[in-house]
The first five atom37 places (N, CA, C, CB, O) and aatype in JSON, in Angstrom:
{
  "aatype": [20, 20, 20, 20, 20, 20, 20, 20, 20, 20, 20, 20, 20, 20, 20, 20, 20, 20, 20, 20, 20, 20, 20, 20, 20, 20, 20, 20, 20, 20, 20, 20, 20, 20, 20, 20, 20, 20, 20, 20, 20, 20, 20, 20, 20, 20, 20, 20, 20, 20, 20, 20, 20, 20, 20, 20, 20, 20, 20, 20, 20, 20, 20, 20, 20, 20, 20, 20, 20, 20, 20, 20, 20, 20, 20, 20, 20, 20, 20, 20, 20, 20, 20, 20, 20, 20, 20, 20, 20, 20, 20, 20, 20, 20, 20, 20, 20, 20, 20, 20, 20, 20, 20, 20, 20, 20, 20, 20, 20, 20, 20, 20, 20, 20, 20, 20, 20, 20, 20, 20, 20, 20, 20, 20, 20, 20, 20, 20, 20, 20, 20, 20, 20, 20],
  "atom_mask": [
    [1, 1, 1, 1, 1],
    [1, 1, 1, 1, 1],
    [1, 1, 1, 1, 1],
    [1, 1, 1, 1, 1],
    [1, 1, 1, 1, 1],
    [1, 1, 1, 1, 1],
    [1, 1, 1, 1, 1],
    [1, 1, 1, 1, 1],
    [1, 1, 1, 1, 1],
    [1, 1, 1, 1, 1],
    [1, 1, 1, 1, 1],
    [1, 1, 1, 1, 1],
    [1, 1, 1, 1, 1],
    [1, 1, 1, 1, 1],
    [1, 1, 1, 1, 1],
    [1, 1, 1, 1, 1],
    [1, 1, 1, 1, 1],
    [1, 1, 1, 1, 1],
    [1, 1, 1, 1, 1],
    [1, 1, 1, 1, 1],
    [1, 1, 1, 1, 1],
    [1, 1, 1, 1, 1],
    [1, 1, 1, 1, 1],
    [1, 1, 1, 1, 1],
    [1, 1, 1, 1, 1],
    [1, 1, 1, 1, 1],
    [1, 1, 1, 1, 1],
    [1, 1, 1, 1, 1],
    [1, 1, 1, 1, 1],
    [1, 1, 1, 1, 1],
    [1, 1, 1, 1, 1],
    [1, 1, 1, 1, 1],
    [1, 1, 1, 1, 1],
    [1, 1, 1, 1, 1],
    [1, 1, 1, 1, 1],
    [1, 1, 1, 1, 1],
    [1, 1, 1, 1, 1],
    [1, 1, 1, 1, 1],
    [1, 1, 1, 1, 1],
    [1, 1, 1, 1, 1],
    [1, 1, 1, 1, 1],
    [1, 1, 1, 1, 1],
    [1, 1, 1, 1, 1],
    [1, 1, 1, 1, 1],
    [1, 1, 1, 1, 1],
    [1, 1, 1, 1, 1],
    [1, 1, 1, 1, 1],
    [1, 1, 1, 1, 1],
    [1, 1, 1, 1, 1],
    [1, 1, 1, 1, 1],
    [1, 1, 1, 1, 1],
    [1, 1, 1, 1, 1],
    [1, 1, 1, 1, 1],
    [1, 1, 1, 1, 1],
    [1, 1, 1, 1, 1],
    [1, 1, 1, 1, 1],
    [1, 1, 1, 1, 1],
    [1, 1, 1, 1, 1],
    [1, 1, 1, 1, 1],
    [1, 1, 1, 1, 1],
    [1, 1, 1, 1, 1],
    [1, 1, 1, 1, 1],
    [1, 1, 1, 1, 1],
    [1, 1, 1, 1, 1],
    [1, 1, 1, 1, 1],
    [1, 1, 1, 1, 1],
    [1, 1, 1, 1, 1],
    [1, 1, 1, 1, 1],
    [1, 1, 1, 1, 1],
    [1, 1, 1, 1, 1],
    [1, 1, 1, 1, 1],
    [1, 1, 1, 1, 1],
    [1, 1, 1, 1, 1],
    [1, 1, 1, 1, 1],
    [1, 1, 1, 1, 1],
    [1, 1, 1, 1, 1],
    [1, 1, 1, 1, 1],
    [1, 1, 1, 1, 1],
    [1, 1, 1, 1, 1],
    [1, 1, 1, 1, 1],
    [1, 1, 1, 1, 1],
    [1, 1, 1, 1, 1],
    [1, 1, 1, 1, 1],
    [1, 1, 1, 1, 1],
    [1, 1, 1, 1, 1],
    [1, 1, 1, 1, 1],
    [1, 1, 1, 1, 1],
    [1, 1, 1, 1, 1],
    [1, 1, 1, 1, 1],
    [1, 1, 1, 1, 1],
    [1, 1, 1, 1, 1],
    [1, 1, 1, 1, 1],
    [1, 1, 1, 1, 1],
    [1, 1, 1, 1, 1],
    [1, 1, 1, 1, 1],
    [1, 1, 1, 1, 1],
    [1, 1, 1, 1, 1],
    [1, 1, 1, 1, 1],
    [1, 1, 1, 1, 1],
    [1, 1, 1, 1, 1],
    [1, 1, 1, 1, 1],
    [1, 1, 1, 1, 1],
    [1, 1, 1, 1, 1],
    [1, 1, 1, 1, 1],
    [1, 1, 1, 1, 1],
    [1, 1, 1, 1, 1],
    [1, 1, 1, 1, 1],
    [1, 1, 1, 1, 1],
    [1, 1, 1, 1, 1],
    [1, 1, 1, 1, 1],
    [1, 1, 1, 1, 1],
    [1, 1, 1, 1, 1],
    [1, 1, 1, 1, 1],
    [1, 1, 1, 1, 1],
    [1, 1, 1, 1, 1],
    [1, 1, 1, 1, 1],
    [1, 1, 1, 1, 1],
    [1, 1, 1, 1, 1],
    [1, 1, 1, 1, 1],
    [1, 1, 1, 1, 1],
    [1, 1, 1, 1, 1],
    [1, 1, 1, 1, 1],
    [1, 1, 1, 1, 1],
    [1, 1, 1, 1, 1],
    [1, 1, 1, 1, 1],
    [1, 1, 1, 1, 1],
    [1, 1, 1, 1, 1],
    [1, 1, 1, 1, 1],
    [1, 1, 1, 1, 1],
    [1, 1, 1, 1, 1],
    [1, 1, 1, 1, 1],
    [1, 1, 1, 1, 1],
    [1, 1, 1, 1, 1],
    [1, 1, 1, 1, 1]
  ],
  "atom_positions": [
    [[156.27, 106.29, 44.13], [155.15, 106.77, 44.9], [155.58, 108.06, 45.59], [154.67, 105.7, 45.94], [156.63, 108.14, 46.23]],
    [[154.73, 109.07, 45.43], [155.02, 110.66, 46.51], [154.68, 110.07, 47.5], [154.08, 112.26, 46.37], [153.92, 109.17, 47.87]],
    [[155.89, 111.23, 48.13], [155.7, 110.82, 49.69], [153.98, 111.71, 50.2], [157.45, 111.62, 50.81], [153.68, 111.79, 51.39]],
    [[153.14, 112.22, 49.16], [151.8, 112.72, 49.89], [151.2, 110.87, 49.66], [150.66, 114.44, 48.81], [150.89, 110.11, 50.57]],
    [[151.2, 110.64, 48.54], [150.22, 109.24, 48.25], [150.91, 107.94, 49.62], [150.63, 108.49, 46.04], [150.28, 107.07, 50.2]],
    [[152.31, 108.31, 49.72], [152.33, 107.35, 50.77], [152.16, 107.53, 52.23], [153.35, 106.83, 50.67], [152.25, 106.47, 52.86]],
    [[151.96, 108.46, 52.86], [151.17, 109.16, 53.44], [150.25, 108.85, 54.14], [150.83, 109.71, 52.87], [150.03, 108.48, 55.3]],
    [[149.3, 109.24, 52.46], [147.7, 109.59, 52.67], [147.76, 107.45, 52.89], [146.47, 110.72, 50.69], [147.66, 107.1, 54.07]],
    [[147.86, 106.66, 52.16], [148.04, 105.33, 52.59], [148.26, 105.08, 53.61], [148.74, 104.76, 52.14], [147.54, 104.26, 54.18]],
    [[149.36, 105.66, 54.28], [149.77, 105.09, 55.84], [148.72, 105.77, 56.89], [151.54, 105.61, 56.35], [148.84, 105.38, 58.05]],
    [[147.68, 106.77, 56.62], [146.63, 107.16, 56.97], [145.48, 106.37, 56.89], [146.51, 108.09, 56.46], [144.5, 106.37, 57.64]],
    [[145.67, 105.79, 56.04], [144.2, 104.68, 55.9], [144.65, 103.73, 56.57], [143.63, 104.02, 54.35], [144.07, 103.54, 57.64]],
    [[145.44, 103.1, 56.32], [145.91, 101.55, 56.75], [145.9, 101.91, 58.5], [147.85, 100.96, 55.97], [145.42, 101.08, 59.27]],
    [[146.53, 103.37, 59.07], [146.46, 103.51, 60.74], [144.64, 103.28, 60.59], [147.2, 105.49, 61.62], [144.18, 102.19, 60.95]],
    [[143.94, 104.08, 60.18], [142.09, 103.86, 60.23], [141.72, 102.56, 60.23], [141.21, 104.45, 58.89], [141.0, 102.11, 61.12]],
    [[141.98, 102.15, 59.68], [141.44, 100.43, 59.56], [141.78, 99.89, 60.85], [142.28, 99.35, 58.28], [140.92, 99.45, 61.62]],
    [[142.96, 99.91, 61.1], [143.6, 99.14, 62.45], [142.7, 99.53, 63.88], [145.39, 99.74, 62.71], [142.18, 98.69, 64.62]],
    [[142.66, 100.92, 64.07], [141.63, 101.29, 64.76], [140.2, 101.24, 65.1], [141.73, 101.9, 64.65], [139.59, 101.46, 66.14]],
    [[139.79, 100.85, 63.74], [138.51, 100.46, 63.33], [138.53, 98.74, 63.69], [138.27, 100.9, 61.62], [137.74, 98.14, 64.42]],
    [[139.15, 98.44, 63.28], [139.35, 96.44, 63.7], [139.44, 96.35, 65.52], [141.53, 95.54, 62.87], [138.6, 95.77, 66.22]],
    [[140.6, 97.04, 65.99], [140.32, 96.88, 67.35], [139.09, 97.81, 68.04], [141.62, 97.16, 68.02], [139.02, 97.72, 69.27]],
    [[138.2, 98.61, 67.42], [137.32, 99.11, 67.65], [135.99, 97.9, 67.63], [137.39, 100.24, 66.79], [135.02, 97.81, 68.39]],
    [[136.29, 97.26, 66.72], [135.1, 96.49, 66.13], [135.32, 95.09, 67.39], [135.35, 96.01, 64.05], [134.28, 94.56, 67.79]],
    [[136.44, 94.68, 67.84], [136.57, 93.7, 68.86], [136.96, 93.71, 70.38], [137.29, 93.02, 68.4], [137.14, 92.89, 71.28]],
    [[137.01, 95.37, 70.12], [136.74, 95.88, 71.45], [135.99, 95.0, 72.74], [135.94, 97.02, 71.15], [136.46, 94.32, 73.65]],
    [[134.55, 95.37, 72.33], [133.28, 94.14, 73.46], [134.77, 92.7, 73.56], [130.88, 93.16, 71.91], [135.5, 93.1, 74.47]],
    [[135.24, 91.6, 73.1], [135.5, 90.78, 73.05], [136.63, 91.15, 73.65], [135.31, 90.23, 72.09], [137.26, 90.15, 73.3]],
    [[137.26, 91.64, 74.14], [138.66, 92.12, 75.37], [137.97, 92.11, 76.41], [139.53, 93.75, 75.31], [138.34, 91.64, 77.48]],
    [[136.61, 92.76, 76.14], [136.57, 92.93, 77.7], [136.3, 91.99, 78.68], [135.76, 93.76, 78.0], [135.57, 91.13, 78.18]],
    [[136.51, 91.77, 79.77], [136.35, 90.24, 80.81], [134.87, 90.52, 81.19], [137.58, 90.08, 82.56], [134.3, 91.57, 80.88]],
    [[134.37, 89.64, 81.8], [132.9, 89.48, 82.16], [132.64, 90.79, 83.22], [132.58, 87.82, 82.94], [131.9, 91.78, 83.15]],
    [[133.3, 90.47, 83.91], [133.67, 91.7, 85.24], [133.14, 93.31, 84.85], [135.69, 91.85, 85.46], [132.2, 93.97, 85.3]],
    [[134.31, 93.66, 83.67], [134.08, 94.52, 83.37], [132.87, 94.91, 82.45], [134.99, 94.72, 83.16], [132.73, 96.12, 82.29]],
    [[131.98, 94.09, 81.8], [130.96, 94.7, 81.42], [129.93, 95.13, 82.61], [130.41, 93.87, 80.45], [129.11, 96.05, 82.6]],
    [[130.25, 94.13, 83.74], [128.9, 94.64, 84.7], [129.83, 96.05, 85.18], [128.29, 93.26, 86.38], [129.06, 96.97, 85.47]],
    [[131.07, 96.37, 85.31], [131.46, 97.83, 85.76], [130.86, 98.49, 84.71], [133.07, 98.22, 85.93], [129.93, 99.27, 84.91]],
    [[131.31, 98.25, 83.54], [130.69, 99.28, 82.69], [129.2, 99.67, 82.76], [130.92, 98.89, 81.42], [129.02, 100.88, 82.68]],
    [[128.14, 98.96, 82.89], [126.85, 98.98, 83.16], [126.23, 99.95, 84.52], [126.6, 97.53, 83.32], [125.32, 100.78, 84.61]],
    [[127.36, 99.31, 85.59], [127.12, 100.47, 86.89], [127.85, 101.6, 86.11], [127.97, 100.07, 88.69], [127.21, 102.65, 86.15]],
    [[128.89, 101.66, 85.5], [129.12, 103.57, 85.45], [128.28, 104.35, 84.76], [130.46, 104.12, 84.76], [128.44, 105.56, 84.92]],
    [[127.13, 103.88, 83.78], [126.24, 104.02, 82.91], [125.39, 104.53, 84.0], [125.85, 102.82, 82.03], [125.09, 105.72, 83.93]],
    [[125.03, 103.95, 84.83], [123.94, 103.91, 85.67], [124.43, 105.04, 86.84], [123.65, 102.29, 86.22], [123.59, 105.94, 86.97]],
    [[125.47, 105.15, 87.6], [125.49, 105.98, 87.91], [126.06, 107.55, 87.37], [125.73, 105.48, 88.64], [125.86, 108.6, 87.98]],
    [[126.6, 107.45, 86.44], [126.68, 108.89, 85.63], [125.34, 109.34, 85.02], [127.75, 108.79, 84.35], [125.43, 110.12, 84.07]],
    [[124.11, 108.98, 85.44], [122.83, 109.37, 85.45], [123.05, 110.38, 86.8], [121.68, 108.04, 85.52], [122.51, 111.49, 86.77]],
    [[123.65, 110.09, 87.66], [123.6, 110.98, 89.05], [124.33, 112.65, 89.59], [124.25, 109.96, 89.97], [125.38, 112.71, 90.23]],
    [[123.78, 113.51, 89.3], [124.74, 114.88, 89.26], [125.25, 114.84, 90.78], [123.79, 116.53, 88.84], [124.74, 113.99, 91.51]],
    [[126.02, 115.53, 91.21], [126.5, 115.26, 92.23], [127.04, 114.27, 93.38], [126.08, 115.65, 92.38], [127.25, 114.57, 94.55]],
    [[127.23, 112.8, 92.64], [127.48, 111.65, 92.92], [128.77, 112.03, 93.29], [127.23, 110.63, 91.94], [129.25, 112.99, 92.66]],
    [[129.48, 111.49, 94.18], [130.48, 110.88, 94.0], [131.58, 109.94, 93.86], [130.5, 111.08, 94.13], [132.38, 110.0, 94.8]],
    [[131.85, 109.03, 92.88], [132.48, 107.83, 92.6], [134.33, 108.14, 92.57], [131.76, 107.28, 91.05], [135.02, 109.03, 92.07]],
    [[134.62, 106.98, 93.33], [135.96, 106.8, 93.23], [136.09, 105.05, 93.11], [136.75, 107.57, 94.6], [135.4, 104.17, 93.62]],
    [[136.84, 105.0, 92.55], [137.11, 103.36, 91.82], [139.1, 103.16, 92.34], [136.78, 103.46, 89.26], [140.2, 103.22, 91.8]],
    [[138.64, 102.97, 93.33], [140.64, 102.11, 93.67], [141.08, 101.34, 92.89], [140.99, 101.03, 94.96], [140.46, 100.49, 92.25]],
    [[142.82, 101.74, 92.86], [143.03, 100.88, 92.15], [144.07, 100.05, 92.34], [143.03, 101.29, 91.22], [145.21, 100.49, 92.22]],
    [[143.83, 98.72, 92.68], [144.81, 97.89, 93.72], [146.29, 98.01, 93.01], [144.3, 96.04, 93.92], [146.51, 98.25, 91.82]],
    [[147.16, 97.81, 93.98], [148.76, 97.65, 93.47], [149.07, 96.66, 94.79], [149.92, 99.41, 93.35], [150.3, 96.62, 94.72]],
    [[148.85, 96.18, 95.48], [149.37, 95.68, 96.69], [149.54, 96.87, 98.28], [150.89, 95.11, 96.1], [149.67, 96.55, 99.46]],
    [[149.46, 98.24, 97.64], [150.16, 98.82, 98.87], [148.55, 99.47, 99.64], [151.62, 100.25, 98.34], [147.52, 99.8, 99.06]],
    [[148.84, 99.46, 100.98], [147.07, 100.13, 101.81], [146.74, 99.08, 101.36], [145.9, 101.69, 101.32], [147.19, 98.21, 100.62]],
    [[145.53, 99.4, 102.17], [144.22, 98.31, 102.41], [143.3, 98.04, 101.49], [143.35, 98.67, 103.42], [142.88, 99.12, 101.06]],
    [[142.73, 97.08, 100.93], [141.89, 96.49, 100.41], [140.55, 96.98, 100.38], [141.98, 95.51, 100.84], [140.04, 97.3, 101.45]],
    [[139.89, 97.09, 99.31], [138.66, 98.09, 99.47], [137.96, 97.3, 98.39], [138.89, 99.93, 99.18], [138.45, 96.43, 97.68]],
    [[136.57, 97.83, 98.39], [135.99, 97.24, 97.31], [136.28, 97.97, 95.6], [134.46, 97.28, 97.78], [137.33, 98.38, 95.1]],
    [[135.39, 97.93, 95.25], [135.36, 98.41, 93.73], [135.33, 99.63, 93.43], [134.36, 97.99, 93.04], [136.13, 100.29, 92.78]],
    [[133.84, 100.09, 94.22], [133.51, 101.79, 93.79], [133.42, 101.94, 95.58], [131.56, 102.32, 92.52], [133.12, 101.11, 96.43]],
    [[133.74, 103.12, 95.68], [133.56, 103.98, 96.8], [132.77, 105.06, 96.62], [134.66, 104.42, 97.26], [133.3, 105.99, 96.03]],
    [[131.69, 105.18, 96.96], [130.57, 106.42, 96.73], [129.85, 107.03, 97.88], [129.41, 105.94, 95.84], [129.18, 106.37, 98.68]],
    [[130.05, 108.63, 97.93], [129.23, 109.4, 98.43], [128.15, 110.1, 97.53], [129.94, 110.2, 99.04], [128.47, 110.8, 96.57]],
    [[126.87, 109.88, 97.9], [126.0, 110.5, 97.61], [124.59, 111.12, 98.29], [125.93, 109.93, 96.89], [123.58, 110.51, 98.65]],
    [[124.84, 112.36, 98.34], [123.74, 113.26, 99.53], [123.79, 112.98, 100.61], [122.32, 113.19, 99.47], [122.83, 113.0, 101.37]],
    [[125.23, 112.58, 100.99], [125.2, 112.72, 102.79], [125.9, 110.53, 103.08], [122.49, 113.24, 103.68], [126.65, 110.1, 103.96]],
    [[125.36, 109.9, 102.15], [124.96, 108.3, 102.25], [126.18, 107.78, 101.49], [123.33, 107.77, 101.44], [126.53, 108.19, 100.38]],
    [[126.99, 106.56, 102.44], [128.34, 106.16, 102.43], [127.55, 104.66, 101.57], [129.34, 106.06, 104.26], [126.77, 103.88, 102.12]],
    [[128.04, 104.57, 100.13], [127.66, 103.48, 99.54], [129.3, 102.68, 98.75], [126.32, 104.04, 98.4], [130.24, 103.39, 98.37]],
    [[129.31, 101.35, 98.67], [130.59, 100.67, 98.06], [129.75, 99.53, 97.41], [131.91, 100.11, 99.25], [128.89, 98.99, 98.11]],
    [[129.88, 99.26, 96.52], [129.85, 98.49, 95.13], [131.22, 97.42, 95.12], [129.95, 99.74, 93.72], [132.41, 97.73, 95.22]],
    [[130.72, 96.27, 94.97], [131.28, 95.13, 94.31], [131.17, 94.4, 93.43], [131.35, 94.54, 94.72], [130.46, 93.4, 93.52]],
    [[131.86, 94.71, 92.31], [130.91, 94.15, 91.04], [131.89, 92.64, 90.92], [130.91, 95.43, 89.23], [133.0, 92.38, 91.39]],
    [[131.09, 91.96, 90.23], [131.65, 90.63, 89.71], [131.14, 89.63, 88.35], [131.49, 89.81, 90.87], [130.1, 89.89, 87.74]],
    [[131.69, 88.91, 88.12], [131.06, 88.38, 86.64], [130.13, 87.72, 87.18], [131.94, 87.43, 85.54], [130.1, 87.28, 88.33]],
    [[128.95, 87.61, 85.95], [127.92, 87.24, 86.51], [127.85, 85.69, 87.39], [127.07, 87.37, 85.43], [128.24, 84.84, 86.59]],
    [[127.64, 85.31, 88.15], [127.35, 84.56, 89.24], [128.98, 83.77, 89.75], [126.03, 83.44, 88.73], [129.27, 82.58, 89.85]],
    [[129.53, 84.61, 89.91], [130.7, 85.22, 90.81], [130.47, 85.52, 92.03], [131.22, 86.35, 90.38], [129.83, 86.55, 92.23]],
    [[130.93, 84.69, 93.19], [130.9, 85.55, 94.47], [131.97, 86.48, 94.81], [130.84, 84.73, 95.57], [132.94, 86.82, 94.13]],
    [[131.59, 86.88, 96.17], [133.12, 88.05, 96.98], [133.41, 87.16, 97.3], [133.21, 89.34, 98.25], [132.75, 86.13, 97.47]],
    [[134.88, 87.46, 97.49], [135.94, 86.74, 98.48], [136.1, 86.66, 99.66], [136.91, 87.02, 98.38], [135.84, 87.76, 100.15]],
    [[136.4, 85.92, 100.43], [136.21, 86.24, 101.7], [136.8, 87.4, 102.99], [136.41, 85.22, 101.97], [136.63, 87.56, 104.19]],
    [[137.83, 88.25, 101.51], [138.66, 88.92, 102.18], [137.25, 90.24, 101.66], [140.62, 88.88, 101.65], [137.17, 91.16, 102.47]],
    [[136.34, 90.34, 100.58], [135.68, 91.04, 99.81], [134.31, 91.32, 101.09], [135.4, 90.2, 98.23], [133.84, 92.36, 101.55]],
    [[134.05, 90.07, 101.32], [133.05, 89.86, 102.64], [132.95, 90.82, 103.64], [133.39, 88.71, 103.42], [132.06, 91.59, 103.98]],
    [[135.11, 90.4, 104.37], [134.92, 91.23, 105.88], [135.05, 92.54, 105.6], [136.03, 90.91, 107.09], [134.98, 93.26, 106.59]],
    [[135.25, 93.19, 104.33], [135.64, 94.43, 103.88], [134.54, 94.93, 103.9], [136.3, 94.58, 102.71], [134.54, 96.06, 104.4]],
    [[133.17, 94.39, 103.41], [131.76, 94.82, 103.17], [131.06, 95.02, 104.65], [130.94, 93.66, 102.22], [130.27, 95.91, 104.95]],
    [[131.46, 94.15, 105.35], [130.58, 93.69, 106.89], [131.25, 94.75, 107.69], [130.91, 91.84, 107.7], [130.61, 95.26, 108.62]],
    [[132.19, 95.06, 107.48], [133.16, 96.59, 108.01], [132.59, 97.68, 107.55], [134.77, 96.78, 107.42], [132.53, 98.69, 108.25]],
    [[132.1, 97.62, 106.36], [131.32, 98.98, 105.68], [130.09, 98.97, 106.55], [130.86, 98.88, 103.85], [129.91, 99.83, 107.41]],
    [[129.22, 97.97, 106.32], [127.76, 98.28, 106.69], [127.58, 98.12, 108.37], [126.68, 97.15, 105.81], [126.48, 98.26, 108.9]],
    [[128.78, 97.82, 109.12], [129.0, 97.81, 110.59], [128.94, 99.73, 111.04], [130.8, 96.86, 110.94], [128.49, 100.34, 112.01]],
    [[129.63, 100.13, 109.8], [130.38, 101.65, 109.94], [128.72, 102.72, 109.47], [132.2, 101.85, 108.33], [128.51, 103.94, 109.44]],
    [[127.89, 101.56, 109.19], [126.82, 102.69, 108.3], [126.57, 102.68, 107.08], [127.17, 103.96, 108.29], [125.45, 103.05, 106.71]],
    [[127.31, 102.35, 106.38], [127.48, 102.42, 104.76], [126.73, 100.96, 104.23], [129.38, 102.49, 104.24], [126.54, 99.85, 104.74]],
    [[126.48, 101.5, 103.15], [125.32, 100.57, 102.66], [126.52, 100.07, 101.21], [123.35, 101.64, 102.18], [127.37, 100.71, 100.6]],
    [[125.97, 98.48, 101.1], [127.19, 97.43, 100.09], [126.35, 96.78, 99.26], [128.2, 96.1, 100.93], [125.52, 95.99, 99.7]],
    [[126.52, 97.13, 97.57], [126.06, 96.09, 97.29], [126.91, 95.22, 96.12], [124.78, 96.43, 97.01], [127.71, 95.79, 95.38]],
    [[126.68, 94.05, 96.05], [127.29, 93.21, 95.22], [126.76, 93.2, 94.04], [127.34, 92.07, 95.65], [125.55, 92.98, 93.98]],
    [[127.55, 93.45, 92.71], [126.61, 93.58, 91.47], [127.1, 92.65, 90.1], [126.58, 95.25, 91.04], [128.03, 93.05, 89.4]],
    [[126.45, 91.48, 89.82], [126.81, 90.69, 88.82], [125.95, 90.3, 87.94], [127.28, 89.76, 89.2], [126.02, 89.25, 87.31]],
    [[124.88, 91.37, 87.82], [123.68, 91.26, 86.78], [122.86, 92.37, 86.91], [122.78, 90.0, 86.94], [123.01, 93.38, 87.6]],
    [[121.64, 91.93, 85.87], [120.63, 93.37, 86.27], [119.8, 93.56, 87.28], [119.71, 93.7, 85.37], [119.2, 94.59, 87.57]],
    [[119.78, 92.17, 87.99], [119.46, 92.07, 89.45], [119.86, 93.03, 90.85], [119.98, 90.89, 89.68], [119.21, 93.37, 91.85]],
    [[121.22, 93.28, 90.38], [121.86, 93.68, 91.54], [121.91, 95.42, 91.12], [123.47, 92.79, 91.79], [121.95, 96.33, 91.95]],
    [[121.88, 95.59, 89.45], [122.19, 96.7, 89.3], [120.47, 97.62, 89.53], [123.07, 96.71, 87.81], [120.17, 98.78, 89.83]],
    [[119.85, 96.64, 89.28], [118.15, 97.85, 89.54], [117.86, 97.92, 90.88], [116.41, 97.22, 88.84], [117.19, 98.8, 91.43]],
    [[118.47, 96.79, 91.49], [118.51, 97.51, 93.25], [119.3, 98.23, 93.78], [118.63, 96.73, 94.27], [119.29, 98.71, 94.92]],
    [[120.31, 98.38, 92.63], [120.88, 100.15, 93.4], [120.29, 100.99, 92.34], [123.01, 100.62, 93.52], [120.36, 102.18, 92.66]],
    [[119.86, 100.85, 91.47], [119.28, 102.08, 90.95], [118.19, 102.34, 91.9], [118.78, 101.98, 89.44], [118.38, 103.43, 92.43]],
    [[116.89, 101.64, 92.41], [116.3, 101.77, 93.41], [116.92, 102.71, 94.39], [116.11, 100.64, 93.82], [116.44, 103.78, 94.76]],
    [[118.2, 102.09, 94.82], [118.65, 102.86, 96.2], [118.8, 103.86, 96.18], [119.65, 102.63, 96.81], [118.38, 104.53, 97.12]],
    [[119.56, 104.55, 94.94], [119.7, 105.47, 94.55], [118.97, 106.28, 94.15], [120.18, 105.36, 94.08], [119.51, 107.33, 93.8]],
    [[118.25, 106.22, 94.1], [116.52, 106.91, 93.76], [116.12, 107.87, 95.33], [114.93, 105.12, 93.53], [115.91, 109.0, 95.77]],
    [[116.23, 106.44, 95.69], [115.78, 106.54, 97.25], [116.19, 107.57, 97.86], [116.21, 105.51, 98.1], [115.41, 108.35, 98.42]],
    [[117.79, 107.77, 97.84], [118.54, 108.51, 98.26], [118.66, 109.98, 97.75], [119.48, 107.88, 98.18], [118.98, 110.95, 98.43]],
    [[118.27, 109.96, 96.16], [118.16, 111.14, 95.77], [117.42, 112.09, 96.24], [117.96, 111.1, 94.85], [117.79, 113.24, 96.45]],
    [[115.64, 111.36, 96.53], [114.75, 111.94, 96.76], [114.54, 111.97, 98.16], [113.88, 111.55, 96.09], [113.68, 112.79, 98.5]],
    [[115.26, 111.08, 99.4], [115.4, 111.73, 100.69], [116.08, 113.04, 101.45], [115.82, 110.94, 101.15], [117.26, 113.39, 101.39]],
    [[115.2, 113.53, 102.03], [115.19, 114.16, 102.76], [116.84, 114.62, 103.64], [114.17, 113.56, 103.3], [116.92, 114.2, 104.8]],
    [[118.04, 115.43, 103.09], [118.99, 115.74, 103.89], [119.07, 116.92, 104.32], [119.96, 115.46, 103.47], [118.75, 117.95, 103.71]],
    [[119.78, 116.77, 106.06], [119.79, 118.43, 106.58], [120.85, 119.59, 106.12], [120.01, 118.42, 108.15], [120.97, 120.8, 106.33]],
    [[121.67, 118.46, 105.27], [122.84, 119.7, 104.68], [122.67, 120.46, 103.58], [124.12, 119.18, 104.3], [123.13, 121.58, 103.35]],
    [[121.82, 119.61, 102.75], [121.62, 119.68, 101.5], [120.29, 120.26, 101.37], [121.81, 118.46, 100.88], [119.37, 120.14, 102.18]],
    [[120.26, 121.09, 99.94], [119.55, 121.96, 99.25], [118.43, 120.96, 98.24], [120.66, 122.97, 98.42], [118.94, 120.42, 97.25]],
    [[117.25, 120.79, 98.46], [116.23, 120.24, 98.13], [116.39, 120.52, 96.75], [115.06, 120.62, 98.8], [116.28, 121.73, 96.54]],
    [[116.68, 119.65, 95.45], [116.34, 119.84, 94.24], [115.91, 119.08, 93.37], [117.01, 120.23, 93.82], [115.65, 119.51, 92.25]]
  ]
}
C-alpha cells in the first residue's frame, strides 16, 4: 500500500470517528445542560447582552450559573434538569441577588425559559437614562 492510499484511509477512518461522536453527541449531554444550551440560544438573540457563565473549582464564592447585564438590569440564571430544584446554598445566593436588586430566575423547562424571554423583552424595550434608544 502507498503511503498516499494509506493516508487518504487514515483520513476517512479519522471522518467517520468524528461523525459517530458527532451523531451521539445529544446523548453525552446531561439533562442540565440541554436547558443551558436552550438559554444560550435564547439569549444570543440579544446584541449587547452581557453573559458570563462561572466556572466553579472550589476557590471564591459560589454564584449561580449565568451572570448577566443587560441595559443597565442585574439578571442571574439558574438552570437545572428539568424538575430539579436549587440548593439551598443556590437559594441564599439568589435571595442575596434579588435583596441587591437583581432579578433570578430558575430555568428547567420552557416554562422558565419564556419567562425570561418575556423579561428580556421587557428590558430591551424599557426605557434607560444611559442608554441610546434603539
Amino acid at each position: 500500500m502507498s503511503f498516499a492510499i494509506g493516508w487518504t484511509m487514515g483520513f476517512a477512518n479519522a471522518n467517520v470517528k468524528v461523525a459517530a461522536k458527532e451523531m451521539h453527541k445529544d446523548e453525552r449531554v446531561t439533562p442540565e445542560g440541554k436547558v443551558k444550551a436552550k438559554v444560550n440560544r435564547l439569549l444570543d438573540k440579544y446584541a449587547g447582552l452581557y453573559r458570563h457563565m462561572p466556572v466553579p473549582y472550589g476557590y471564591g464564592a459560589s454564584t449561580l450559573d449565568y451572570l448577566i447585564c443587560f441595559r443597565g438590569k442585574f439578571i442571574a440564571i439558574e438552570t437545572k434538569a428539568p424538575g430539579k430544584k436549587p440548593t439551598d446554598r443556590q437559594r441564599m445566593i439568589a435571595d442575596k441577588i434579588r435583596a441587591a436588586g437583581g432579578d433570578v430566575f430558575v430555568i428547567d423547562g420552557e416554562e422558565g425559559l419564556e419567562q425570561l424571554a418575556h423579561h428580556l423583552e421587557s428590558v430591551k424595550h424599557a426605557t434607560h437614562p444611559y442608554l441610546s434608544q434603539t
